[in-house]
C-alpha positions as CSV (number, residue, x, y, z in Angstrom):
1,X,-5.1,-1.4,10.2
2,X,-5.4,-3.9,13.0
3,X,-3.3,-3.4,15.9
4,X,-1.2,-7.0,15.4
5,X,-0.4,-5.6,11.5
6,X,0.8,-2.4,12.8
7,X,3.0,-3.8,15.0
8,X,5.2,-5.8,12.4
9,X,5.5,-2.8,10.3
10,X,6.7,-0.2,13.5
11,X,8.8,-3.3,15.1
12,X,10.8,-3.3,11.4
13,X,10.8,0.0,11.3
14,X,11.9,0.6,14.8
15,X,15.0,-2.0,13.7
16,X,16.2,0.5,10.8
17,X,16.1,3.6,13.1
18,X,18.8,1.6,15.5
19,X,20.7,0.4,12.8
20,X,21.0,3.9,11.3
21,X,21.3,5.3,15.0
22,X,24.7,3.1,14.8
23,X,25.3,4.3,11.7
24,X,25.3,7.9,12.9
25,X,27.6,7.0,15.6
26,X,29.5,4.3,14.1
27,X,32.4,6.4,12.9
28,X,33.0,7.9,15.9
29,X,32.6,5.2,18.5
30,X,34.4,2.6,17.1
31,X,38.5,2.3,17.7
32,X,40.0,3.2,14.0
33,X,36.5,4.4,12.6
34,X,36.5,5.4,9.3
35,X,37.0,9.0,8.6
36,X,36.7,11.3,5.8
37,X,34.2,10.8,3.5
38,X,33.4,7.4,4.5
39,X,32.2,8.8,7.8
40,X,30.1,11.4,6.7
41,X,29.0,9.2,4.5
42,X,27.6,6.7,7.3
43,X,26.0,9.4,9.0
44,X,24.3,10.9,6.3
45,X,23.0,7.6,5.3
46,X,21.9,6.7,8.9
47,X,20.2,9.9,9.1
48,X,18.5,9.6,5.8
49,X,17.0,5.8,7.0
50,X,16.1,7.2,10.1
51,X,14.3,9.8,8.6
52,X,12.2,7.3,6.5
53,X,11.6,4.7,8.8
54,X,9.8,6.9,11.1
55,X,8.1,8.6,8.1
56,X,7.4,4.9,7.1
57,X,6.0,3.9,10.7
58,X,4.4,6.8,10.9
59,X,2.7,7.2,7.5
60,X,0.8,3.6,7.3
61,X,-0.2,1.2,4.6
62,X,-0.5,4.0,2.2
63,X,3.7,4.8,1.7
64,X,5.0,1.4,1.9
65,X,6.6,2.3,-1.2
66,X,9.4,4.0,1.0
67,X,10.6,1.1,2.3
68,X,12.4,0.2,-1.1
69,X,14.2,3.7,-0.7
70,X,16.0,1.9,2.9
71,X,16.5,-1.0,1.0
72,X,18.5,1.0,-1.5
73,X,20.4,2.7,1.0
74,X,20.9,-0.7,2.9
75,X,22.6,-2.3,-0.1
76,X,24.8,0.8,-0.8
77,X,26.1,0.3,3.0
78,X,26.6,-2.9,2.1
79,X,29.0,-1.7,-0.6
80,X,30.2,1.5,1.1
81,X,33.7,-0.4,2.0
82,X,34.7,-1.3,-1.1
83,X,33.3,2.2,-2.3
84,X,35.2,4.0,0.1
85,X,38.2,1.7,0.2
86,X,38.1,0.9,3.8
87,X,37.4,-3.2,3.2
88,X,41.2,-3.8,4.5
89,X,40.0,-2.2,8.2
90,X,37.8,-5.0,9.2
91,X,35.9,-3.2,11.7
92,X,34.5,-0.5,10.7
93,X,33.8,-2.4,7.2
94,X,31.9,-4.9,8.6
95,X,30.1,-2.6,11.5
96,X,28.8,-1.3,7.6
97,X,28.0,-4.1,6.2
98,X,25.8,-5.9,9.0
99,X,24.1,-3.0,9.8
100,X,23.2,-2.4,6.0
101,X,22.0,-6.1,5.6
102,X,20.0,-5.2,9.2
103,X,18.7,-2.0,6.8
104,X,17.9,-3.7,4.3
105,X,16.3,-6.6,5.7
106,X,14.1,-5.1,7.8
107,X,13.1,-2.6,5.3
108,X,12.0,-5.6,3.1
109,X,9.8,-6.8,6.0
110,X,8.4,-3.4,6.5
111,X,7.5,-2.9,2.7
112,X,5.8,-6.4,2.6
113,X,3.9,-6.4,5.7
114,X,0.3,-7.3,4.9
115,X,-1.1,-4.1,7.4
116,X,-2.8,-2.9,4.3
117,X,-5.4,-5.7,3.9
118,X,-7.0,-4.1,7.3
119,X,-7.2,-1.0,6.2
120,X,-9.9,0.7,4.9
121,X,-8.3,3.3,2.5
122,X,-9.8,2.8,-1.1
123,X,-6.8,4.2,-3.0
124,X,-3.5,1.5,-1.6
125,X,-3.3,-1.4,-3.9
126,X,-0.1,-3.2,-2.7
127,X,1.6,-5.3,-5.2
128,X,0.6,-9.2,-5.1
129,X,3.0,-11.5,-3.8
130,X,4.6,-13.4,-1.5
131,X,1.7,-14.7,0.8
132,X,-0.9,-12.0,-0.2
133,X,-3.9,-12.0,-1.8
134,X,-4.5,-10.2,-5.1
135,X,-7.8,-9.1,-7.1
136,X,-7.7,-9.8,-10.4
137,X,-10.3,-7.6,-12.6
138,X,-12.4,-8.9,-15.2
139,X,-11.0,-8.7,-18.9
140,X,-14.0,-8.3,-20.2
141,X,-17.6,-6.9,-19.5
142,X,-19.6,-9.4,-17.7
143,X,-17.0,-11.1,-16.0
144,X,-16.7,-10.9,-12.3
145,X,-13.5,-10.2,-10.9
146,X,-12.0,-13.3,-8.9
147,X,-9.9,-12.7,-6.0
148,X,-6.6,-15.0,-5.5
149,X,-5.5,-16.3,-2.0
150,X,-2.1,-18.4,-0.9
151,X,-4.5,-21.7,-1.2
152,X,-5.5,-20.6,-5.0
153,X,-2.1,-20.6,-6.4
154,X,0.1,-23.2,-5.1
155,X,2.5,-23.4,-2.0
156,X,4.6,-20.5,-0.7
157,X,3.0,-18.2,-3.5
158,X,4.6,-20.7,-6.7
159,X,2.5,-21.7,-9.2
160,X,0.0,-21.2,-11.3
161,X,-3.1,-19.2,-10.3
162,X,-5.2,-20.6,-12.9
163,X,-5.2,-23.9,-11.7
């Protein structure tokens, strides 16, 4: 994985542990902080994104697959107000919500990161998508497989990759 690659992925990574840092701390800092269940609720999320963030920078191209599991977590802070019926005090709802759409974001951008196309490990076949090439194998014997880039299949990753 090249050095530049690596980078994106730890830099989103990096953004979900201080989100979920002020997740952890949230309930506790903030004047009229939620309490209850709510707040254990934030700090056992935060805890839990923290955990795979690091696990996630740590663990290379090979478990971007975890990624999806902040961007779960993200979305459920997202909805934790309305869950938790704390929507009517404005901030500690929205101190949730932001730093669930930070989550979740930056998960996204972690989980899509194109680190894996310098790696050398055999066994990771991300997903195609987005900007990312894609090998596509033969369908029958004979036939070479034929590798798709952004310029093969239209602009942004639209269109169709047989033309």
């Amino acid at each position: 994985m090249t050095p530049r690659l690596r980078h994106r992925v730890n830099g989103a990574s990096a953004v979900n542990v201080l989100a979920a840092l002020w997740l952890i701390l949230s309930p506790w800092v903030l004047v009229g902080g939620v309490r209850g269940g709510a707040a254990w609720n934030s700090a056992l999320i935060g805890l839990a994104v923290a955990g795979i963030a690091a696990l996630r920078a740590a663990a290379g191209p090979r478990w971007a697959g975890l990624s999806w599991l902040n961007v779960v977590l993200g979305g459920w802070m997202i909805a934790s107000p309305w869950i938790y019926r704390y929507v009517g005090d404005t901030v500690p709802a929205w101190s949730s919500a932001v730093a669930g759409l930070v989550i979740l974001v930056s998960a996204c951008v972690a989980e899509t990161a194109p680190e894996a196309w310098g790696s050398a490990d055999q066994d990771y076949h991300p997903a195609a998508g987005w900007d990312h090439p894609y090998l596509v194998q033969p369908a029958g014997a004979g036939q070479p497989p034929v590798w798709y880039e952004t310029s093969n299949y239209g602009q942004g990753g639209l269109g169709d990759p047989e033309r």
